[in-house]
N, C-alpha and C positions, 0 to 999 in steps of 0.2 A: 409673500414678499421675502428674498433673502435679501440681504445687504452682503457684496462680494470687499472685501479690504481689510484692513489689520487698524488697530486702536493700541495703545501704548500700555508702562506700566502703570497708569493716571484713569485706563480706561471703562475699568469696573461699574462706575456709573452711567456712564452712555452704554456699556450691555445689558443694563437693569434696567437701563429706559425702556429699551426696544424690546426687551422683554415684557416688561409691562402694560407694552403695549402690543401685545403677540403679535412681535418683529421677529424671523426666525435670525438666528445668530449663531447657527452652523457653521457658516463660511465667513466669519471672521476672527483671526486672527488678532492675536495678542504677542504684542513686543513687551520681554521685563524689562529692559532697558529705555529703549527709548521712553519719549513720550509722543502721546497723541497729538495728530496736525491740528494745526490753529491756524485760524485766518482772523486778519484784523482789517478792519474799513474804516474810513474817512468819509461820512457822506456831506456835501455842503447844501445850502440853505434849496438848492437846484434838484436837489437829491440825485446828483453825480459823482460817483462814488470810485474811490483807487482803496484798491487791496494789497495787503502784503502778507505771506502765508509760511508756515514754518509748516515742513512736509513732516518730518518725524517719523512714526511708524508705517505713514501714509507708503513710503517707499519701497517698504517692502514685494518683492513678487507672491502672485497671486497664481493659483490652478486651478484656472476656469473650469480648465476638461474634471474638476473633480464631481463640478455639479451637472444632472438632469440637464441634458442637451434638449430638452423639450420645450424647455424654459424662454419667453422671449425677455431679450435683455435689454438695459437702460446703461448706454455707456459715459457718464459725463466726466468733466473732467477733475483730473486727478495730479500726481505724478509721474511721472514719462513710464518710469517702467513701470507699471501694473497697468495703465491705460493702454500701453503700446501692447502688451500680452492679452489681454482680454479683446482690444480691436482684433489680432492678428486668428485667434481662435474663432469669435464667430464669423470673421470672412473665410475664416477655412473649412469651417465646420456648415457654412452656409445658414447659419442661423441667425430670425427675426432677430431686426435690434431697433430702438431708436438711439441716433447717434444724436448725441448734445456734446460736441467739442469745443465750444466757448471760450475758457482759461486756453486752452492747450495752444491756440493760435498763433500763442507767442513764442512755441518752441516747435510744433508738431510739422514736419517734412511737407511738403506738394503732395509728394509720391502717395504718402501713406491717407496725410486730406482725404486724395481725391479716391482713393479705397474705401475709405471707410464711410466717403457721404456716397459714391456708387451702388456699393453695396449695400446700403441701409435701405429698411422698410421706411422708416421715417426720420428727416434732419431737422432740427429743432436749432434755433438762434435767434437771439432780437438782430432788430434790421439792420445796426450796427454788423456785427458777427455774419450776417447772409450775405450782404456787401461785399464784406473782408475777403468769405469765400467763395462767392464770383467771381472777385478779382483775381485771388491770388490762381485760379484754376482755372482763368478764362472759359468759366462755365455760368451759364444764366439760370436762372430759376426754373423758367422755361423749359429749356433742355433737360436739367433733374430731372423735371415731373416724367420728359418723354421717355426719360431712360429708367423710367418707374421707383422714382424716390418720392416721398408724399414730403412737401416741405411744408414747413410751420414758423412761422417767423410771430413773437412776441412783438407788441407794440406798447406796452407801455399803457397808460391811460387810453390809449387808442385801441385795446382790445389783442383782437389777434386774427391774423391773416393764415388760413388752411391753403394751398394748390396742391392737387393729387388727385390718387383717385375717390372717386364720390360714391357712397354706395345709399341707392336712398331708404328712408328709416321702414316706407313698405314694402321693401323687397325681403325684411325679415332678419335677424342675425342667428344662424345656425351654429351652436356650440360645438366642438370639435375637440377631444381629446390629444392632448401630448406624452402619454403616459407620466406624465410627470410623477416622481415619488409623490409630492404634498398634493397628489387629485388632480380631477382636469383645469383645464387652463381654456374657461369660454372665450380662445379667441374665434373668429370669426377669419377664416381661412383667406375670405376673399380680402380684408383688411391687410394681410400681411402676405399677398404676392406681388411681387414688384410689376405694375403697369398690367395685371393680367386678371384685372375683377371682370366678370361676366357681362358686368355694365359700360365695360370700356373708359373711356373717356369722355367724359359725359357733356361735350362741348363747352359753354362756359360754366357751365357748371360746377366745374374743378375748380374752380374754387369759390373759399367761404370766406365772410369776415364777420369776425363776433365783438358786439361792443364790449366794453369792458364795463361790470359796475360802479354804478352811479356812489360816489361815498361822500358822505358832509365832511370828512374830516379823515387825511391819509395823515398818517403820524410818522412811519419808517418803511420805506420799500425794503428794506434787506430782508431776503429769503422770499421775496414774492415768487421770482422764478422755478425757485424749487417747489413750494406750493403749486403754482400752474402743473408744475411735472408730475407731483404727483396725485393732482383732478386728475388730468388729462389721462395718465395711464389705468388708474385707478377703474376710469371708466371704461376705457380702453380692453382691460382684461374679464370685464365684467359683463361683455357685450353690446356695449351699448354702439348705436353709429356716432357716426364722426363729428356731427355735427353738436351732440350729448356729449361726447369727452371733451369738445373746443369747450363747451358753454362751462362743462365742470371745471376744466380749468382756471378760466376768467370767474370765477366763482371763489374756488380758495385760496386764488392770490389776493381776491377783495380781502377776506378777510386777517392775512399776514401784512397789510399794507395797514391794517389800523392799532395795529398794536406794538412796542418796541422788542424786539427780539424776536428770534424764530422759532419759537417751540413753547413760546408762552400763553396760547389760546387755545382748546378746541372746540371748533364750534358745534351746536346743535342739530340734528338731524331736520330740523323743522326752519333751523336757519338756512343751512345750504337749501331745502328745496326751495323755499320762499324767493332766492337770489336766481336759482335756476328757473323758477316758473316765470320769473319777472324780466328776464332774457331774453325765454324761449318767445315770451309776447311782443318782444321787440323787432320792429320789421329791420332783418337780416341785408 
């Protein structure tokens, strides 16, 4: 896992995090001057929540092309220019990405949208965000998948919605090298060609819906999302099929949703599988 962006001169402590927690921090960037981006939220009793965010070093441009073109990427959003340079690199470079443009909706062009969800192995948004870009690209969900985008729509307590391609868990997942510097990267080939897995289009099968865990007690959704993101990919690069990283997902946003802040828990290996085995029993 590299982290691509810049952290300010305030930022020494979040590089020792991600250290710490062997996050590689090659490709980030240090501003002496500025300082590091901050976001602030408002959530109400609804847990509906308005942001307001100070970019800072966040602003800075970034040189994708510096890293391992092997690599599949996680675009979400950011500040225009580092987002807009890092989108315009892997559509030109034609490489795996899952695109999460969420924030960006409020500034980010048609034009460039409808590039970067086209072009993507996978579009990630709650149903909110999916809506927005339907509309604004008079493009359906439907049509995505045909034009081989695998969408993922967040629902909230209500789990989460897969349409794409389906590859199912006994057809096997065959690891595939990217020569990546940091070793291989088991993804699973047929995962990340757009519309062209061996199994086709699996009639309805394309799609999945995963409940979300059952909790006594949700205390703060903030950071749930990026939890889902990173189950999901997590499992995603580790081979597992589609329907293992949906579940991993809806798994460690459970447990970012019972605690207040985002980086105040980690749970136990014996916790996540207990959540995932109690899913997986769950008629789909």
């Amino acid at each position: 896992i590299s982290p691509v962006g810049a952290v300010g001169k305030d930022g020494e402590q979040l590089i020792e995090f991600f250290k710490n927690n062997n996050i590689d921090t090659t490709h980030i960037l240090q501003d002496k001057k500025l300082y590091t981006a901050t976001g602030r939220v408002i959530t109400d009793k609804n847990d509906n929540q308005i942001w307001g965010f100070y970019y800072g070093a966040s602003a800075l441009d970034i040189r994708p092309w510096t890293l391992d073109s092997g690599q599949f990427w996680v675009l979400s959003a950011t500040h225009e220019r580092p987002f807009t340079t890092a989108l315009k690199h892997v559509i030109k470079n034609k490489l795996p990405y899952l695109f999460d443009p969420g924030m960006t909706l409020t500034w980010i062009r048609d034009d460039l949208l409808k590039k970067g969800v086209l072009s993507a192995a996978y579009l990630i948004g709650n149903d909110y965000e999916i809506a927005m870009i339907e509309k604004r690209l008079k493009i359906t969900v439907e049509e995505m998948v045909k034009k081989g985008v695998n969408v993922i729509t967040t629902l909230g307590e209500k789990g989460v919605r897969y349409e794409g391609v389906v590859i199912p868990a006994e057809a096997g997942i065959q690891s595939i090298n990217f020569n990546s510097k940091n070793g291989n990267c088991p993804l699973d080939s047929r995962l990340l060609t757009k519309g062209q897995s061996p199994f086709g289009r699996c009639g309805n099968d394309n799609s999945i819906s995963i409940p979300a865990v059952k909790l006594k007690n949700v205390v703060d959704p903030t950071g749930a999302g990026d939890a889902w993101r990173g189950g999901f990919v997590g499992a995603l690069v580790s081979g597992k099929d589609i329907k293992e990283c949906l579940i991993m997902g809806n798994v460690m946003a459970s447990f970012a949703v019972e605690y207040v802040g985002t980086v105040e828990y980690i749970p136990k290996r014996e916790e996540i599988e207990k959540r995932m085995k109690s899913l997986s029993k769950q008629k789909l």
